[in-house]
N, C-alpha and C positions, 0 to 999 in steps of 0.2 A: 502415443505418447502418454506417458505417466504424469500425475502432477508430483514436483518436488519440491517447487519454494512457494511458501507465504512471506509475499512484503507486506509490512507492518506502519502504519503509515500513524503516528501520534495526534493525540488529542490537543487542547490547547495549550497544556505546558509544553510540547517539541520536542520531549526527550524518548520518549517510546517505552520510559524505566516501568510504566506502568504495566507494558504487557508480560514482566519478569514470568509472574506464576502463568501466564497462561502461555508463555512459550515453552516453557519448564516442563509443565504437560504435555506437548507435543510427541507422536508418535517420532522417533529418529530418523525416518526416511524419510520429513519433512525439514527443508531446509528455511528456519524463519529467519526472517531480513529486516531487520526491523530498522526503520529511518528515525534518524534524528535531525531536527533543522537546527542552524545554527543558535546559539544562544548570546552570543556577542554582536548581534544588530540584528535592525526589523528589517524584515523581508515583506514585498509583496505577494502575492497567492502567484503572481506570473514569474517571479525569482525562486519559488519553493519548487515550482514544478520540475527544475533543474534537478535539485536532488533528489526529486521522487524517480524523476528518468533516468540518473545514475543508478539509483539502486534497482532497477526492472530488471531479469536475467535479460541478458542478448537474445536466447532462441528457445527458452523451456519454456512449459505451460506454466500461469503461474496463477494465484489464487493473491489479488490484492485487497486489504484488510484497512481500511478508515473508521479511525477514532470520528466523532465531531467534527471537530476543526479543520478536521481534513478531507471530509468529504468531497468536498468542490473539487481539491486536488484530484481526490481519485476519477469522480467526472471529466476533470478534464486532460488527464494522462493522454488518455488512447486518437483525443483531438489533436492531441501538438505528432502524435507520430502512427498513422493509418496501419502501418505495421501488425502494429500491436493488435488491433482487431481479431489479427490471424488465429492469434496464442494466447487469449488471456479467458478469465473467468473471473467475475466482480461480486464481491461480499461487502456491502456498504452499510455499515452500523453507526447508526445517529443515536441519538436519548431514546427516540420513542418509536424508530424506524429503523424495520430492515431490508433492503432493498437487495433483490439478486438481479441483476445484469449479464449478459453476456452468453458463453456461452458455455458447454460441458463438456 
């Protein structure tokens, strides 16, 4: 299996507008996903995780991408669904940390 999509998971404004340029850069055979959480009410970290698990492909390998604020979220993606363990490969970028998870 190839990898094809980067989910894009936003810092703590929620709108993912900040990864424009660096999705723009993107090689084209990479399909980026980038989430946005709502902006019309506050969500819990355990309400957000909903629409990070909308936006995971169903069955391709994927390459997921946390801003800050969202790293928890991506920690805790692959906990709510064992699944994902099978398919995924983790890129977790804090302020001062980079963390690689997962697998290749």
């Amino acid at each position: 299996m190839s990898l094809k999509h980067l989910v894009l998971l936003p810092g703590l404004d929620g709108t993912g507008e900040l990864f424009g340029d660096f999705i723009a850069a993107l090689p084209q055979s990479l399909i980026a996903i980038p989430v946005a959480y709502p902006a019309d009410r506050v969500l819990s970290y355990i309400k957000l995780l909903e629409f990070v698990g909308a936006a995971i492909p169903q069955s391709d390998p994927f390459v997921l991408l946390a801003e800050s604020f969202s790293t928890p979220l991506a920690i805790s993606t692959p906990l709510r669904d064992p699944r994902i363990w099978q398919r995924w490969f983790y890129v977790l970028v804090s302020q001062a940390i980079l963390l690689r998870i997962g697998r290749a």
